[in-house]
Backbone as JSON Lines, residues from 0, in Angstrom:
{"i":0,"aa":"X","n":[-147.2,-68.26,46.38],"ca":[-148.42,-68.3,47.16],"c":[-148.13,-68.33,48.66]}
{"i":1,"aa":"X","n":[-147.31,-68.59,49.03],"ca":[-146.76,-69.17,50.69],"c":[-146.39,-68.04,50.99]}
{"i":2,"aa":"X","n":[-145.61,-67.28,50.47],"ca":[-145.59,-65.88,50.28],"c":[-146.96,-64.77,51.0]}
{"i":3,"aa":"X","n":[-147.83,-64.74,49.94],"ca":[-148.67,-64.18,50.04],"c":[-149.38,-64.33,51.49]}
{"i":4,"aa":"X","n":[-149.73,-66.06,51.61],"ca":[-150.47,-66.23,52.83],"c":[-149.55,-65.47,54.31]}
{"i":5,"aa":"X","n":[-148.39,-65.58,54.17],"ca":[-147.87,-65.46,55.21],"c":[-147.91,-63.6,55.2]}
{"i":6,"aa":"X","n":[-147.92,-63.28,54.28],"ca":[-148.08,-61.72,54.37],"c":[-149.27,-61.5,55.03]}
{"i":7,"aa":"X","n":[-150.02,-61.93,54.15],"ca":[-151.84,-61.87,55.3],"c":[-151.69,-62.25,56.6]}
{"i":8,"aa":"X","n":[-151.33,-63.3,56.79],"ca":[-150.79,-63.43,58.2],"c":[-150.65,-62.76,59.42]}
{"i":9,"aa":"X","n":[-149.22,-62.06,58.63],"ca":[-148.9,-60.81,59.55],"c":[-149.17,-59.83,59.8]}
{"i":10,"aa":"X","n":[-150.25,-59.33,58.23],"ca":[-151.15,-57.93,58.84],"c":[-151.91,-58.42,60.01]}
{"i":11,"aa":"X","n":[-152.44,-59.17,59.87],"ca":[-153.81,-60.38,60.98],"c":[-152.89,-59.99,62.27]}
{"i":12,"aa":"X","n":[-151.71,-60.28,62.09],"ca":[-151.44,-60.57,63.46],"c":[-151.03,-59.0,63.7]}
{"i":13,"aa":"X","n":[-150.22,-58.22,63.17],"ca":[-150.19,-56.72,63.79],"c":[-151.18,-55.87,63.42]}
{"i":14,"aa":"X","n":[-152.01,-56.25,63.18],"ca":[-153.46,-55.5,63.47],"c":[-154.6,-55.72,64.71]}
{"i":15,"aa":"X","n":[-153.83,-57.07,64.83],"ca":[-154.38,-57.36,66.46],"c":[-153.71,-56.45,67.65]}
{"i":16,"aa":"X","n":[-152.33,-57.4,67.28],"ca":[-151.37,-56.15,68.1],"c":[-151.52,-54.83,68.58]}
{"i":17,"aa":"X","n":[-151.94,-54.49,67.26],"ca":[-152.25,-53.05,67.12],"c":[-153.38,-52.45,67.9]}
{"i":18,"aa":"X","n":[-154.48,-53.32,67.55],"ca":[-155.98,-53.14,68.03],"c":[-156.6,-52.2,67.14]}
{"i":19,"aa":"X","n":[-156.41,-53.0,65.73],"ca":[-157.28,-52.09,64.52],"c":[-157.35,-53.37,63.59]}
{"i":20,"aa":"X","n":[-157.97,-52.85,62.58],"ca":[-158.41,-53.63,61.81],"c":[-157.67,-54.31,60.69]}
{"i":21,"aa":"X","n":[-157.16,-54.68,59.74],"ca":[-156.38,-55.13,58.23],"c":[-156.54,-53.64,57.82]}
{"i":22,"aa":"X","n":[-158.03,-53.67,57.4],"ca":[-158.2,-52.25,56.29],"c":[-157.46,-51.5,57.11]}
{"i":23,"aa":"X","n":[-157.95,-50.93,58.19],"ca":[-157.54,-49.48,59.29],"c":[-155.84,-49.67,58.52]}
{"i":24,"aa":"X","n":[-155.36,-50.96,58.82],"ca":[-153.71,-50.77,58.98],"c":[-153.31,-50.48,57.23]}
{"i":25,"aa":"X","n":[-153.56,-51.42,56.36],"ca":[-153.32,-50.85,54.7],"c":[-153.89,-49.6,54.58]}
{"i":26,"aa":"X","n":[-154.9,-48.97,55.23],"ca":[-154.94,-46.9,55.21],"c":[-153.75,-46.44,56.03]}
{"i":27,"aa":"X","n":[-153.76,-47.02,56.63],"ca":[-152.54,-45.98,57.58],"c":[-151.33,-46.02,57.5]}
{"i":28,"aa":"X","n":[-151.12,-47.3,57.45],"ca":[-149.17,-48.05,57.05],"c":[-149.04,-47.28,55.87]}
{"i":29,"aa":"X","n":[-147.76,-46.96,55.97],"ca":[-146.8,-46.54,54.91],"c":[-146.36,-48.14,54.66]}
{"i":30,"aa":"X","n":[-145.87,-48.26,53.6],"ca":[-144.88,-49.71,52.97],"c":[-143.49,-49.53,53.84]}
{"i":31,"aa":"X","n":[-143.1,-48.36,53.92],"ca":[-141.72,-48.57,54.67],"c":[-142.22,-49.17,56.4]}
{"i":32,"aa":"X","n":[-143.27,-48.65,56.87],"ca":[-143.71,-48.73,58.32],"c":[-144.36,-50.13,58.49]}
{"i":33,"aa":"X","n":[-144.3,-50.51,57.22],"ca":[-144.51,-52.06,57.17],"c":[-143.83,-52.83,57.45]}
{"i":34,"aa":"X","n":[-142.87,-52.96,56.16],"ca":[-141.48,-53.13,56.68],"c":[-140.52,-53.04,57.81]}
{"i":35,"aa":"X","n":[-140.6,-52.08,58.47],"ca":[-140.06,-51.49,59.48],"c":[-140.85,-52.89,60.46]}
{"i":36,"aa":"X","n":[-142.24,-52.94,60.6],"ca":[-143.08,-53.91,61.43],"c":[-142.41,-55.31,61.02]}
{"i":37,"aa":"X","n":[-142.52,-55.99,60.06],"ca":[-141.77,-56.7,59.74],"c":[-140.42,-57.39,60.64]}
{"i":38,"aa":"X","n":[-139.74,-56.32,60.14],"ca":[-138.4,-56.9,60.4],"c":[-138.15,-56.65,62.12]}
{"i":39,"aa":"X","n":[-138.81,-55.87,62.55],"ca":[-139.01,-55.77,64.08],"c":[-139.14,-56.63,64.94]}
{"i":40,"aa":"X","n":[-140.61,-57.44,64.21],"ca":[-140.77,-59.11,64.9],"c":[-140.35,-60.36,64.19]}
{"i":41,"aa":"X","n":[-139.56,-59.67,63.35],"ca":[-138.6,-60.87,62.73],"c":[-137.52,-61.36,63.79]}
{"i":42,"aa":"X","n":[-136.98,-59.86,63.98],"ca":[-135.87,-59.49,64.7],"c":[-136.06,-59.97,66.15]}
{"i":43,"aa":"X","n":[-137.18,-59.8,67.04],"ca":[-137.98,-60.15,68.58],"c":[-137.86,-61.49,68.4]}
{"i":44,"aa":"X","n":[-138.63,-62.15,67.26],"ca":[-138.7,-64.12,67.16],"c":[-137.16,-64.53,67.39]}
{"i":45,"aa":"X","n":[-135.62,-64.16,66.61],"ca":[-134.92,-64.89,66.73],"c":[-134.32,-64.27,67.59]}
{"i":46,"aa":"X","n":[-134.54,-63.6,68.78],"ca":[-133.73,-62.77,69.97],"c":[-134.86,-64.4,70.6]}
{"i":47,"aa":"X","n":[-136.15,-64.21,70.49],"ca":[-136.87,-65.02,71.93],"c":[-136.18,-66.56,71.66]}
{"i":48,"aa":"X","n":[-136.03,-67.01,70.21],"ca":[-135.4,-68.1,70.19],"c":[-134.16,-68.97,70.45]}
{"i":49,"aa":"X","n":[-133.23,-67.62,70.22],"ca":[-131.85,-67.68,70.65],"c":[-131.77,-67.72,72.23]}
{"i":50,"aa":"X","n":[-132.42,-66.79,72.73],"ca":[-132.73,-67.03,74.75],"c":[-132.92,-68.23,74.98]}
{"i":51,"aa":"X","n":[-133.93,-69.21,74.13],"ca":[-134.25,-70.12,74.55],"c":[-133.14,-71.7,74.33]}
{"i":52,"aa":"X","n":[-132.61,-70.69,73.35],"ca":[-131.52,-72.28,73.12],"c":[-130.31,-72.14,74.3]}
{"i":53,"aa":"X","n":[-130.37,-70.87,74.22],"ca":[-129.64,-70.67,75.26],"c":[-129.74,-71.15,76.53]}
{"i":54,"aa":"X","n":[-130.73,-71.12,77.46],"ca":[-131.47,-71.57,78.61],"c":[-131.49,-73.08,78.75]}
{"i":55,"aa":"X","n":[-131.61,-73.57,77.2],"ca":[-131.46,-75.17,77.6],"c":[-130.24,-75.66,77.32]}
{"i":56,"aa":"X","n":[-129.13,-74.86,76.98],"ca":[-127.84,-75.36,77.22],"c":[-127.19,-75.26,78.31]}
{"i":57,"aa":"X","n":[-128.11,-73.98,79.25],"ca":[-127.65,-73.94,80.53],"c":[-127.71,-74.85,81.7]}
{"i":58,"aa":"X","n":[-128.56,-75.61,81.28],"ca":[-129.46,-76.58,82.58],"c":[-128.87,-77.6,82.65]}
């Protein structure tokens, strides 16, 4: 279930991103272009997080 919610989640949130709707994005996304979205801001979160541990080891 934690699963699931967090999938909803992230359409919510890259459909904002996007500036379209849930539905608009499940018509248009391919599953791979999902994926692809996915792992993109998977990938952005632990780049912004790693900067940040970084920055406070600097100080």
């Amino acid at each position: 279930m934690q699963s699931e919610d967090s999938d909803l989640e992230f359409e919510f949130y890259l459909a904002d991103r996007l500036g379209r709707t849930v539905a608009e994005l499940r018509e248009s996304l391919s599953q791979d272009e999902y994926v692809a979205w996915t792992v993109y801001f998977g990938r952005k979160a632990q780049r912004n997080e790693l900067a940040m541990k970084t920055a406070k080891r600097g100080r």
